[in-house]
N, C-alpha and C positions, 0 to 999 in steps of 0.2 A: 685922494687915496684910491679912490677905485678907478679912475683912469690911469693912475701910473699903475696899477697891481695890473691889469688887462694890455697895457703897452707893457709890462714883464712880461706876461704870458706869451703873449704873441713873437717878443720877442726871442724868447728859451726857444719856443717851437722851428722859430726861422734859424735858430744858432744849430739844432737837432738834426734840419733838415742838408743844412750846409755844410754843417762841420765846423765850421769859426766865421768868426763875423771881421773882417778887414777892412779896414778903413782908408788904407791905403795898400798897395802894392807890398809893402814891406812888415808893414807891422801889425800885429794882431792885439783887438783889446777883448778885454774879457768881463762879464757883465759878474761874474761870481767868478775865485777860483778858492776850490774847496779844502785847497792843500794836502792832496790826497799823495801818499810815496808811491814811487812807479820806477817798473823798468823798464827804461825806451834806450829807443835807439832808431834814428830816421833812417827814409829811403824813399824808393820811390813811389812806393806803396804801401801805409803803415796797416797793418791789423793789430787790432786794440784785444784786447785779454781781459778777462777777470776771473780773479781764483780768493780762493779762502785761506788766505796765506797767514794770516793770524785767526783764530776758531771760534773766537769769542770775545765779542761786545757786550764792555764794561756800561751797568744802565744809570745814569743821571738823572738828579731831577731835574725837572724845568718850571721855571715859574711863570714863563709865558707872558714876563711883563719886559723881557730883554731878548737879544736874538741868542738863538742858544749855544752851547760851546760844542766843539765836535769833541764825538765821545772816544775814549782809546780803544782802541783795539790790544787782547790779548793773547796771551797761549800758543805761541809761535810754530806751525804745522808743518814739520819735514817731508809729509806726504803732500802736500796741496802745493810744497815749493819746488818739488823735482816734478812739479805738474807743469810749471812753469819755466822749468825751466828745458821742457820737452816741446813747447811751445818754440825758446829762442835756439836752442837745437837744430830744431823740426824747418826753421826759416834759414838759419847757419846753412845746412844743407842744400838747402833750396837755392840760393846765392850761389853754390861754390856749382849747381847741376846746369850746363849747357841746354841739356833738352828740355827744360821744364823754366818758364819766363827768363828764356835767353835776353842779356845785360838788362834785366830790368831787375833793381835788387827790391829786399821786403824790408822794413822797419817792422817795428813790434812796440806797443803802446800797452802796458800789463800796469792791473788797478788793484788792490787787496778788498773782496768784498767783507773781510772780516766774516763771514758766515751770516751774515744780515741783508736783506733782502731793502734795507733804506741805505746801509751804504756799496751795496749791490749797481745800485739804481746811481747814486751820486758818480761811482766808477764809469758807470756807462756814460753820464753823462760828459764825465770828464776826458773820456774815449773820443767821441765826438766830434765835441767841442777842440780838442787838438790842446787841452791846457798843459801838455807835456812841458815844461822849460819853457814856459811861456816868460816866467815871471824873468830869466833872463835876455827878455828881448828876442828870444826866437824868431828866425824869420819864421812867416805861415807854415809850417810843419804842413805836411801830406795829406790829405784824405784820408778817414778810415773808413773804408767801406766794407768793411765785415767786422764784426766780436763774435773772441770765442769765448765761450762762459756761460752759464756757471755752473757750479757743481751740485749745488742744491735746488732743488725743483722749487722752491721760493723764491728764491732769489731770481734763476731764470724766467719763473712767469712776469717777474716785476720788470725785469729788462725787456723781456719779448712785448709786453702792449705796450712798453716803450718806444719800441723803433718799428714795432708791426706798420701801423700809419703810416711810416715813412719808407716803408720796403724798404728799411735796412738788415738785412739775413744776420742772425744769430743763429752759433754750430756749438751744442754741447755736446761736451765731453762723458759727464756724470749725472746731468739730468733725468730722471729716469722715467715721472711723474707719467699716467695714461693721458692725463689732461692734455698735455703739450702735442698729443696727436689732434688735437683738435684745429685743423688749418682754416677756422673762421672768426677762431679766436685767436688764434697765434701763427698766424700767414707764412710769416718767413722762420721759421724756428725750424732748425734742423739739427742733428746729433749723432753722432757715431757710439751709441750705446742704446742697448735697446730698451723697448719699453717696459713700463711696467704693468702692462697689459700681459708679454707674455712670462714676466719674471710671475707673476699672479696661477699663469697658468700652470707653469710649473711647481711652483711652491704648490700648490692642488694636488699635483699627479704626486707630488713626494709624500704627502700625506696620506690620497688615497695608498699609495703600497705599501709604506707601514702600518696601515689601518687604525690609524690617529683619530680619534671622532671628539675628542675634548679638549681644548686646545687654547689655551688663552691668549692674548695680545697685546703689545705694546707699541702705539705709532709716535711718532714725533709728531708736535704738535704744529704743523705745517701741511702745503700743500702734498707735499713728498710723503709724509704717514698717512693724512687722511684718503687720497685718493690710492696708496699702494693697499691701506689695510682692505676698502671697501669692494678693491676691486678680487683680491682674494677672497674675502668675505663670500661675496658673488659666486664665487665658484667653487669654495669648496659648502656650502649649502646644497649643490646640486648633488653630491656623493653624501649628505646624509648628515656631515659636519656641526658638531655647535662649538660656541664659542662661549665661555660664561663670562667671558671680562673683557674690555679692551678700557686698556691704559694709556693715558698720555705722557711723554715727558719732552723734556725740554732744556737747551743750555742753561737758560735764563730761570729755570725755575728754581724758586728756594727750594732748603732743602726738608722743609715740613712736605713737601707736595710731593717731594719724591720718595718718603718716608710713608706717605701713601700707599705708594703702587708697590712699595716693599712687603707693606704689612697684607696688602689683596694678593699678594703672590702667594705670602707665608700661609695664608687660608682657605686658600683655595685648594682643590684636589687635583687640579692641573698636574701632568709631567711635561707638556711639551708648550711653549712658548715661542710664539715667532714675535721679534724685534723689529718692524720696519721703523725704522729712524737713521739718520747720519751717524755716523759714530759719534760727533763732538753731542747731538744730541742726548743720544745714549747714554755715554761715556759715564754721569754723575749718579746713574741708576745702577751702571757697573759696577762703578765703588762700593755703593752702598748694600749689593748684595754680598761683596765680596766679603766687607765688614763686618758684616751681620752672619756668614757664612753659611749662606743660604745652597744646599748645593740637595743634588739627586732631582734636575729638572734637563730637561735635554731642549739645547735651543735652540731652533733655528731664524739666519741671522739674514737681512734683504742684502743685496745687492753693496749698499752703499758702509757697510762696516765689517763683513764678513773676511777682508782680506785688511782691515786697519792696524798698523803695528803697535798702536799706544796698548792696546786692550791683549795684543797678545803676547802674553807674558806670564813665566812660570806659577808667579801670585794669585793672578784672574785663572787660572787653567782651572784651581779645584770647584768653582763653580760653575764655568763657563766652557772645561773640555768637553769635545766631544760635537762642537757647535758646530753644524751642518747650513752649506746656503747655497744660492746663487751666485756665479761672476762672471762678467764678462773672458772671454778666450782670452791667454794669457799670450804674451810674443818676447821676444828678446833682440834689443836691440843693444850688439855687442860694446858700437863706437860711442855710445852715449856716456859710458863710463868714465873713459878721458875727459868726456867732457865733464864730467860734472863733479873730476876731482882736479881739474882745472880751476875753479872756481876761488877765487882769494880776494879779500876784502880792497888790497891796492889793485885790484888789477880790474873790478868789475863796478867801479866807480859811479858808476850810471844804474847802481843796483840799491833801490833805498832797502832791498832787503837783506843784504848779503849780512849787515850788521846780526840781525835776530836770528841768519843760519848758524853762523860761526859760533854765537854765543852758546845757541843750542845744541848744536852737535859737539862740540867741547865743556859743554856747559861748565862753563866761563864768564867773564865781563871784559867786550874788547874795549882795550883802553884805546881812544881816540885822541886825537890831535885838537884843539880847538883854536881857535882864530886867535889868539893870543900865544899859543904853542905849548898849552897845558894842556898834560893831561886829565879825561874826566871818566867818569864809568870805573872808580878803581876801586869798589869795595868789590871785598870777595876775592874769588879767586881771578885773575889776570891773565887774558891770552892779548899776545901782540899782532896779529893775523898773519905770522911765519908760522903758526903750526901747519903740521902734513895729515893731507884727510887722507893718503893712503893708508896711513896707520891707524884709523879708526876703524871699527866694525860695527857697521848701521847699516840697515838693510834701507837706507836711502844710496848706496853705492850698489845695491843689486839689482841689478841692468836685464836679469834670466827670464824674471817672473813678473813682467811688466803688464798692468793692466788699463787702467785709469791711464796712465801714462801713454800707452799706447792706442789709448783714444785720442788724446790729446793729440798726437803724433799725427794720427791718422785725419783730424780735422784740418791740421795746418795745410796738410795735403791735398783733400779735398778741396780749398777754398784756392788754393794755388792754381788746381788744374780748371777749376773756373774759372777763375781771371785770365788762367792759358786762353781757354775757350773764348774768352771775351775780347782780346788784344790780337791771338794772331791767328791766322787765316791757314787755311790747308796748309802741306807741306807743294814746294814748288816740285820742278823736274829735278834740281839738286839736292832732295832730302833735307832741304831747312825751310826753317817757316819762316813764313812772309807777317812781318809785323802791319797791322790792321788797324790799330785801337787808337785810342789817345788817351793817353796818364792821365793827362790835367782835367779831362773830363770824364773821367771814369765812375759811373753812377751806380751808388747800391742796387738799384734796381737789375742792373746788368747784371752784376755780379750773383742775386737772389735767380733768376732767370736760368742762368748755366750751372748754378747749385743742382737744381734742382732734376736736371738733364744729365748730369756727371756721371761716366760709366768707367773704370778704369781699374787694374789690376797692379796694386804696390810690388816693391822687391822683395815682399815676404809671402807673393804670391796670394795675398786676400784679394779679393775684387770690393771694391769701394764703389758703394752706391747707395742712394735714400731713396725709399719708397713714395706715394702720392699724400703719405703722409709727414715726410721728413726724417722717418727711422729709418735703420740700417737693417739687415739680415736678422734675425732673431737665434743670438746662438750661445750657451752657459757652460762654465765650467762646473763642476758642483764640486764643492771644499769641505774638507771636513779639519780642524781642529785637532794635532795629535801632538802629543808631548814625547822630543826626543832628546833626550843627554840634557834636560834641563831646557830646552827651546823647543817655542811652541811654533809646529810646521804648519802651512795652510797644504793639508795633501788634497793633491787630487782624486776624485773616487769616483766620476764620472761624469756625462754631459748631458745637458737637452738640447736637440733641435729642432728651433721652429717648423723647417723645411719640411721637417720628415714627417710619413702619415702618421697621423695622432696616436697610434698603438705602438710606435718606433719609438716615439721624441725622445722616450727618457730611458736614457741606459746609464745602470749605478750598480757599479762590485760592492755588495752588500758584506762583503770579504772582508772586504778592504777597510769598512767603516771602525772608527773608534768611537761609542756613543758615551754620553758621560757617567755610564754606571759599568762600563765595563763594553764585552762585544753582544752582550743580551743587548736587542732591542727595544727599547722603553716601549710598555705599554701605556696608553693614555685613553682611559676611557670614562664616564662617569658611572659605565656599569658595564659588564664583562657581557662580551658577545652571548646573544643567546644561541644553544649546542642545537642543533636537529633533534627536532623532536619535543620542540619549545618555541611559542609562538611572546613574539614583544606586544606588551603591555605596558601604555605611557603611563606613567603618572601624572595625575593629576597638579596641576599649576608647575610643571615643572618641563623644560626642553627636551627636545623627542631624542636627543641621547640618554635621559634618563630613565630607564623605565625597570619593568619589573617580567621575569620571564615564567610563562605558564607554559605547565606540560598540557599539551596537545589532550581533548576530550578524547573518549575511547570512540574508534572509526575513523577519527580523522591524523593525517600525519605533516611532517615538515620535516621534506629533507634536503632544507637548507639552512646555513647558518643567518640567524638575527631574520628569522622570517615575520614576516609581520601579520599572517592569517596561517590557519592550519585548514589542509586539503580535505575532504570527505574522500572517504575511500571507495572505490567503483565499488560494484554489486556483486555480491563473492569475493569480496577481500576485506580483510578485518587490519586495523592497526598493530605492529608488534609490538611488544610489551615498552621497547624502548620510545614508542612514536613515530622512530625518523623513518620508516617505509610501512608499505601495506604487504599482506601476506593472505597468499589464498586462503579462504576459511577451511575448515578440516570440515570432510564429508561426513557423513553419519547417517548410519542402517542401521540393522539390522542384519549381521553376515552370520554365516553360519560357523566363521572364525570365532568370532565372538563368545564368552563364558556363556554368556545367557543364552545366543544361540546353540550353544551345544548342548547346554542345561536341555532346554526344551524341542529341541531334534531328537535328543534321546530317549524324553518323557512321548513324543509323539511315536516315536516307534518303538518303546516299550508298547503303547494302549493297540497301537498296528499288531503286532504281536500276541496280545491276550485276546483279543481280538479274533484274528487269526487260530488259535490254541482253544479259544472258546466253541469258534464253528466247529471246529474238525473234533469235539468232545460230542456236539450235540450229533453232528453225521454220523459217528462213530454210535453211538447210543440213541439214532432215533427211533428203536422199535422200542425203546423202554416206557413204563408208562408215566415219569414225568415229564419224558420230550413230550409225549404224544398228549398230556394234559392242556400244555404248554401253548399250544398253536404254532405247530413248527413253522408254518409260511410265515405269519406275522415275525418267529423268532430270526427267521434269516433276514428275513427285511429288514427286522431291527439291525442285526449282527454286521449285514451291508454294511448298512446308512454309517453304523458306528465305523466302520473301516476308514470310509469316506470323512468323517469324523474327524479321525484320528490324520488323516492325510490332509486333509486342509491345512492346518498349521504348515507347513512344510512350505506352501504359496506364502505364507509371509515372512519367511525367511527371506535374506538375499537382496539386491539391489532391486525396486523397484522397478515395472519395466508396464506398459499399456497390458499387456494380456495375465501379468499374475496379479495386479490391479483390478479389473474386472473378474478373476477367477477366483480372488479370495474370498471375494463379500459374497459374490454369487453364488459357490458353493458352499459357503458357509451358511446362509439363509436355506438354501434349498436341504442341507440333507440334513440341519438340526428339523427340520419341519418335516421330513419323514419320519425322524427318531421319534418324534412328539406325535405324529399320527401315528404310527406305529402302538406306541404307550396309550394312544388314547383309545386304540383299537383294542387291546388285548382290556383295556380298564372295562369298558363296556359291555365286552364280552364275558367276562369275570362278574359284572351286573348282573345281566342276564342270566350267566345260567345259572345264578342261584335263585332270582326271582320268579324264574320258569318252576322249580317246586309249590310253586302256590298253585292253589286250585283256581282252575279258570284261567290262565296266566301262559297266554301263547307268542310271548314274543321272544321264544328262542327262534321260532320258524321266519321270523320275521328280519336276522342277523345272522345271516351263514356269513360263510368264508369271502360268496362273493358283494354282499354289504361291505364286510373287512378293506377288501380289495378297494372298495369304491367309497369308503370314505379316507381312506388314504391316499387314493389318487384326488377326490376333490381338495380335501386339506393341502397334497404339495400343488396341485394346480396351480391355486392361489396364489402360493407364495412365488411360481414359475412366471405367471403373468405379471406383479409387482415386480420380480427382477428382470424381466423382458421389457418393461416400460421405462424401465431404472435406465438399462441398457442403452437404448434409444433416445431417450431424452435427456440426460446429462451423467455420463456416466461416469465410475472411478478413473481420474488418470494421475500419473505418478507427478510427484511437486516438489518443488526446493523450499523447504521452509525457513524463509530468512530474520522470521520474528521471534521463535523462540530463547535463540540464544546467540547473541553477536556473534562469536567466535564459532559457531559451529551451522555447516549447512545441514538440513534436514532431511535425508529424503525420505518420504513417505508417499502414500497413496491419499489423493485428494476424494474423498466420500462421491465428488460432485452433487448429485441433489440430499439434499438435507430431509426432505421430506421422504424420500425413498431408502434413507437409510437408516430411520426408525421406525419406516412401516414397516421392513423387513423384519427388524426388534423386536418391533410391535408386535406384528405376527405372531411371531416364535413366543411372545413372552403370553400371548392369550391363549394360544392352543394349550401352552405348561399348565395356565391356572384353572382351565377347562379340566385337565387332567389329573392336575392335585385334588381340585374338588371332588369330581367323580370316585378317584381311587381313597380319599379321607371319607366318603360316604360307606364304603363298600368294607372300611377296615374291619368289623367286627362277623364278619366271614370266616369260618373254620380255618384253623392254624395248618393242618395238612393239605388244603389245596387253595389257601388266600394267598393268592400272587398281588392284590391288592395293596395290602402293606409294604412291600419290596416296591411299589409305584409311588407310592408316596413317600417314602423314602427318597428316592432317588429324583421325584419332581421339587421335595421340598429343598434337596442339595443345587438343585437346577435352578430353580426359583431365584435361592439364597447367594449363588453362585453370579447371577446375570445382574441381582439385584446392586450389589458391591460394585459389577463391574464400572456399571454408566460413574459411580461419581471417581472410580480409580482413574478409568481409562481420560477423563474430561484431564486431572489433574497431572496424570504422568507426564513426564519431559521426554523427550525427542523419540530415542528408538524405546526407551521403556513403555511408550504407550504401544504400540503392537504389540509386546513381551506381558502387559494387561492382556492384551484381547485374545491371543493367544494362551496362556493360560489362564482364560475362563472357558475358553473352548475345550480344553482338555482335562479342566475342571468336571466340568459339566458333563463331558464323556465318558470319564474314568467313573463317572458317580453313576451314571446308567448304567456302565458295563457291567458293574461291582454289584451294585443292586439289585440288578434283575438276573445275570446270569450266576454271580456268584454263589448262593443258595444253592443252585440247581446242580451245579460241576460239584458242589460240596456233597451232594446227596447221592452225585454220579458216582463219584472218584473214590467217597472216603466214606461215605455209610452206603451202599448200595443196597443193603437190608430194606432201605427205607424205600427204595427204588420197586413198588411193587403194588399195584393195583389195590390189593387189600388194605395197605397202608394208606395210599391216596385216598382211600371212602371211610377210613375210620375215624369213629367223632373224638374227638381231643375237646375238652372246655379250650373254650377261644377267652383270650387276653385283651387286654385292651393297651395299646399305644398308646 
């Protein structure tokens, strides 16, 4: 057993590498013949064929205790036979053309792979091997050294490490798989349709422009789905893409399994579905959407069924209009027509298939002749094969919109002008070529060799040539699905090209399109873009298309859509309320625009004013004897300082700037600390000369005018040398304050030293209590000349006034904390002016009776505060 199974092997291998095995001169045996139908016809050169001319294999069992029976083939494919029959066309042609293998004619050896990749494989073999009409004694039929086939990228893988070994070149038509670019795994494999590497890329670019991000899938369950789906897969993840399902299906599959990927459809949130699979694959999942009428899903469809006529049909429209794909460039070849309504059961004898056209394109039962001269085939309805296929309308007779077919075409082509290349030699001096070659020994390898070198331009003006991979030019029609007068159109709507720079490839009239919910573009998302001004947030255990959108923290923005982080916004610029940009923050002062500014501009030059109106009371009336009680130098000094006072506020009005920054604080410090020397001068003086009536008691002599003088100048000293230090070592300058309120800039005056700006405080607030004490000592001093009481007064409003201010001014918000320190200051002012000068203008102006020497020394009982 195991030496004859290893002499089979060896021997299939030598039948593979040969072509047939002869035994003698004339006659050919054959070691298996598979009984496989075919359309041949000899020459001098046969090329062998395989097509999917029936779509599906019926599955038997086997019990594997016998040899098994071969299985039937069904479902008779009008498109996989005008595939075929552009093949015997394509060589027709070629026979009747002078310049292209002058008197060397083509045979043609065509095998049904049924859509199965075993009896894919059995066809090739039988290609080969030469088992054409063997069984009538054929003499040795020709060499094949080339197959073209097959349509399905399963089947072709099966064929190509078939004859790869033996450098015999296989040229598909429909094959489209990335795989087959693989030249170490599949040597001689070539094909005039491109791959599905860049059909992948495209289907990507058409997703990214619709901005499809959820997207479900159905491959067939072959080399052709799983290498097409994976290799989109690949690429549309680089744009952001997820995919929640991918489904398989299958001719062969029951129909629970396809009741499956129905019920994952029905459930899913999907709008948008791409199909890679064959049609015949498909086809069973087709129905059963249609049945279940599953519809508002937009699909898009690969390469290999987007242009299939079974599927396109008024029925399938309500769930599958609208279906957008890939397809090879379309062509029209006018003469083909004739031919292939030439085609008639007496006349094409040498066709095992012409029976299953006729039946089908009339669908009929042709009644046949049998060897006894009965007829058989006669249930049903009866055709005699005199019907006229002009009278039919099947777009198997439309010759316009050729695609697949004119791949086919285009291979016969190519593999011709190789053999050209391998037989004859340059043109001579008389413009014909010199024959070179020899027939009889004409080697696949020769003919894989000139494949592969082929450069040449057809009569439809394409240039025909395979890259270092065995693909062609990389070039798509894009189809869309449209229902007219009841027929479904494959329209054209635009193209991709390879060629072009990747920002060109894909041009599509968005116009033009018919989607299946109408001309609104399906949205497909599993959560809606997030707007500017909204940053994405995944969810947890779930695909980064899913997520959830948050508005942008305050400061930060995004102004992008589906941004996936929010920006922090530069330094003076705050978030608008919307998020999606920054906006400069609004400045903030203190102006003198401002209500509060004008409020206390006013109040400052009201106290300017009384001020003012106060001096020019006491000049007016200084010989009277209350000015002159009074201490007029001390009073003018006072009435100054209060001017000055009253005019400070005015430096913290306004945009900050380096010199009204140092000019506030500093004269602020400086002339409340004359006010307060000033008050503590007359307080003590007001001591004295009532303690000077005691006996023994000489310290009036000890307090003139120029003591007065000189503890007023040591008091503002003090405070002159703290803001000369202040000055010098870190002083006020103007500042953006960007902490207290996002939205708004600050400008204020920065204190600079902290210590120098409450020693300054300090100051002022020790000299007040020096001076309340003194003047609360002294209250109970005679009612007609206790200026005492009006000091206390006025220090305890002082006092009370500064005391407020520290925890107001600590708490206010932006420009309101100057609008504090400013009206404490004019607080404070208004309460000394009122105080100490009010009484006096009262007794000037409106009792002047009282204004009189005698009045001043007369004893009144004194009160008590």
């Amino acid at each position: 057993m195991v030496s004859s199974a290893v002499t089979a092997q060896f021997t299939l291998i030598f039948t593979l590498g040969s072509g047939v095995q002869c035994l003698d001169s004339s006659v050919c045996t054959l070691f298996k013949n598979f009984g496989l139908p075919s359309i041949f016809k000899n020459g001098d050169i046969v090329l062998g064929g395989v097509f999917p001319i029936y779509n599906k294999e019926e599955q038997a069992e086997h019990s594997f205790q016998t040899e098994p029976a071969d299985t039937q083939c069904v479902s008779f494919d009008l498109r996989a036979f005008r595939w075929t029959q552009a093949m015997v066309f394509a060589i027709e042609e070629i026979n009747t053309d002078t310049s292209l293998l002058p008197n060397i004619s083509l045979g043609y050896l065509i095998y049904d792979s049924c859509a199965s990749p075993t009896k894919a494989s059995k066809g090739a073999i039988s290609v080969i091997n030469g088992q054409a009409k063997a069984k009538n004694n054929f003499a040795c039929p020709a060499s094949v050294p080339v197959v073209i086939g097959e349509s399905g990228s399963a089947q072709s893988i099966a064929i190509s490490r078939m004859l790869g070994p033996f450098q015999i070149p296989m040229v598909s038509y429909f094959s489209t798989c990335a795989c087959l670019s693989d030249k170490h795994e599949f040597p001689t494999f070539f094909r005039t349709v491109p791959s599905d590497f860049y059909q992948a890329k495209a289907l990507a670019q058409l997703v990214k422009l619709f901005g499809w991000t959820w997207i479900g899938t159905i491959k067939g369950d072959n080399e052709y789905g799983r290498y097409g789906i994976q290799a989109f897969t690949e690429e549309v993840k680089k744009i952001g893409v997820c995919i929640p399902f991918s489904e398989t299906v299958l001719r062969t599959y029951p129909r629970s399994k396809i009741l499956q990927v129905v019920n994952t459809i029905k459930q899913s949130s999907v709008k948008v579905i791409l199909a890679f699979a064959s049609e015949g694959d498909l086809y069973p999942l087709m129905q059963e959407v249609v049945e279940q009428n599953i519809t508002g899903i937009q699909w898009i469809a690969s390469e290999a069924w987007i242009t299939a006529a079974r599927p396109s049909t008024e029925r399938f429209f309500q769930s599958f209009g609208g279906t957008i794909g890939f397809v090879s460039r379309k062509m029209e070849i006018p003469e083909m027509k004739d031919f292939l309504l030439a085609l008639k059961p007496a006349v094409n004898y040498n066709n095992d298939f012409i029976k299953g056209f006729w039946e089908t394109i009339f669908e009929c039962k042709l009644a046949m002749k049998g060897q006894d001269g009965t007829l058989y085939g006669t249930d049903g309805k009866i055709c005699t094969g005199q019907e006229r296929l002009d009278q039919v309308n099947n777009t198997f007779f439309d010759v316009t919109q050729l695609r697949v077919t004119y791949n086919v075409y285009k291979a016969v082509y190519a593999i011709a002008n190789a053999l050209h290349s391998s037989l004859f030699c340059d043109k001579g001096k008389e413009l014909s070529y010199t024959f070179c070659g020899n027939i009889s020994n004409l080697q696949p390898w020769q003919v894989y060799q000139h494949l592969k070198t082929i450069k040449f331009r057809n009569r439809f003006g394409e240039n025909v040539y395979f890259d270092e991979n065995g693909d062609p030019a990389a070039a798509y029609d894009i189809i869309n699905w449209q229902l007219h007068r009841g027929v479904v159109q494959h329209v054209t709507v635009g193209y991709f090209d390879a060629l072009l720079n990747e920002g060109n490839q894909l041009i599509i009239n968005e116009e033009g399109i018919i989607w299946n919910g109408g001309k609104q573009v399906p949205v497909s998302m599993c959560t809606r873009s997030c707007l500017p001004g909204t940053r994405k947030a995944t969810r947890k255990g779930q695909p980064i298309c899913c997520f959830d959108c948050i508005q942008c923290e305050d400061g930060s923005f995004s102004n992008e859509t589906d941004s996936t982080e929010c920006k922090k916004c530069p330094e003076g610029y705050w978030s608008s309320a919307e998020k999606n940009k920054c906006k400069p923050k609004t400045v903030e002062f203190l102006s003198f625009g401002d209500a509060m500014g004008i409020i206390l501009t006013a109040m400052a030059l009201a106290g300017l004013g009384l001020t003012i109106a106060t001096a020019a009371v006491f000049m007016y009336y200084k010989q009277t004897p209350i000015v002159k009680a009074n201490n007029s130098e001390l009073s003018a000094l006072l009435l100054l300082s209060l001017f000055f006072c009253f005019l400070c506020p005015l430096t913290f009005i306004g945009e900050p700037s380096v010199w009204s920054c140092m000019l506030r604080h500093t004269v602020f410090g400086i002339t409340f600390v004359v006010c307060i020397s000033c008050m503590l001068g007359k307080t003590v003086m007001v001591v004295i000369a009532f303690k000077a009536t005691l006996p023994n008691n000489n310290l009036a002599k000890f307090f003139g005018p120029s003591q007065q003088r000189l503890l007023v100048f040591v008091c503002t000293g003090v405070q002159i040398i703290i803001c000369t230090l202040w000055l010098n070592v870190d002083p006020p300058v103007p500042a953006k304050n960007f902490k207290h309120n996002n939205e708004i800039i600050i400008l204020e005056c920065n204190t600079g030293s902290k210590v120098a700006f409450y020693a300054v405080l300090g100051y002022i607030g020790l000299l007040s209590c020096i001076c309340f004490v003194l003047a609360f000592l002294a209250r109970q001093l005679p009612d007609n000349f206790n200026e005492a009481k009006f000091i206390t007064f006025s220090m305890l409003i002082f006092c009370t006034v500064w005391l407020t201010f520290i925890p107001a001014y600590i708490s206010s918000p932006g420009k309101y904390t100057v609008a504090v320190e400013i009206f404490a200051i004019l607080s404070s002012s208004f309460g000394l002016l009122l105080c100490i000068f009010f009484p006096k203008c009262y007794i000037i102006l409106i009792k002047p009776e009282k204004n009189t020497k005698k009045h001043m020394l007369g004893k009144i009982p004194t009160r008590q505060i």
